[in-house]
N, C-alpha and C positions, 0 to 999 in steps of 0.2 A: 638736520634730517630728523625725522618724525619717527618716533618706534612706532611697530606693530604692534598690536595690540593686546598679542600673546605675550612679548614681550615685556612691556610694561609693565612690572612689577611694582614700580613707586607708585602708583595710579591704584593698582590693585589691592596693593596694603593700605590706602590712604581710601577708599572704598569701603574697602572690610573693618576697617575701624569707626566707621561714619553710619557705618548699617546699623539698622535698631529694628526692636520690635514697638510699632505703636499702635495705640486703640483705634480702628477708621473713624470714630468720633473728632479726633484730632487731624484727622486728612480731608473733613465733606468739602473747607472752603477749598481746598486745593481742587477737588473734583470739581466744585462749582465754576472755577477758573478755566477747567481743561485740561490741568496741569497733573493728572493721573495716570500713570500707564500699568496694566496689569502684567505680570511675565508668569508664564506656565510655570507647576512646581518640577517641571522636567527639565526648567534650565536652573543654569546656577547664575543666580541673582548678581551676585559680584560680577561676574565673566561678562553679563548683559549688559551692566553700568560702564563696564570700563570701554565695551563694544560700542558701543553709544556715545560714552566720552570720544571716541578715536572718528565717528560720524562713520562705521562700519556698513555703507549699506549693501553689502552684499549679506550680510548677519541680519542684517533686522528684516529686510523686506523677504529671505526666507523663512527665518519665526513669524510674521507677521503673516503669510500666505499659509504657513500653516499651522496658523490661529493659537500660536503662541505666546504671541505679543498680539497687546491690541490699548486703546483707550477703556480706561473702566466703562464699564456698561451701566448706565442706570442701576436695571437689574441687578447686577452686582450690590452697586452701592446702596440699597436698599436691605438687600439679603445679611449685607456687611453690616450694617447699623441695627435690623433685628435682632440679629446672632449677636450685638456687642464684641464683631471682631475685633481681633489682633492678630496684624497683618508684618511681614517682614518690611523694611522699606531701605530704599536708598536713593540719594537725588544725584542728580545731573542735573543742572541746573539747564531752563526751569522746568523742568518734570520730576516728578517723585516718584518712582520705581515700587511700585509693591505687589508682593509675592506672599499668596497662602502658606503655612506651614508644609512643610512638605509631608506628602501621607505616607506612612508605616507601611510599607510595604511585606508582605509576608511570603 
């Protein structure tokens, strides 16, 4: 039987330990493959990886409708390589998950 995906714990520590911060310098070949997906700073990155691991699609194709998740955009990765970001990431194989810092809210 398959945990849910709240559930899984092993999957989510094994996630949160594999997450980094890298330079998009180090991620363009991945974009150039496809293999980019960006996640809004309103979700939590982990919780989307392990969503994804479990192939949740009632999660994704809600974040994804509303434009939460999507494929990096050009744009994006353009913007991202000006600025010399550093972007959170995490993979699900093969997609690399990356997620802006998330902003200071005040």
């Amino acid at each position: 039987m398959q945990t849910k995906p709240e559930n899984d714990t092993e999957l989510r520590l094994k996630v949160n330990r594999e997450t980094a911060r890298l330079p998009w310098s180090e991620l363009i070949k991945h974009f150039a493959a496809g293999n980019v997906v960006w996640i809004a700073d309103t979700l939590d990155l982990v919780d989307v990886a392990v969503r994804i691991s479990h192939d949740d699609k009632a999660s994704i194709g809600q974040w994804m409708a509303a434009g939460q998740l999507a494929a990096v955009s050009d744009r994006q990765a353009q913007d991202w390589l000006a600025a010399d970001a550093t972007l959170w990431a995490a993979v699900v194989s093969p997609f690399i998950l990356v997620q802006q810092e998330k902003a200071v809210r005040q």
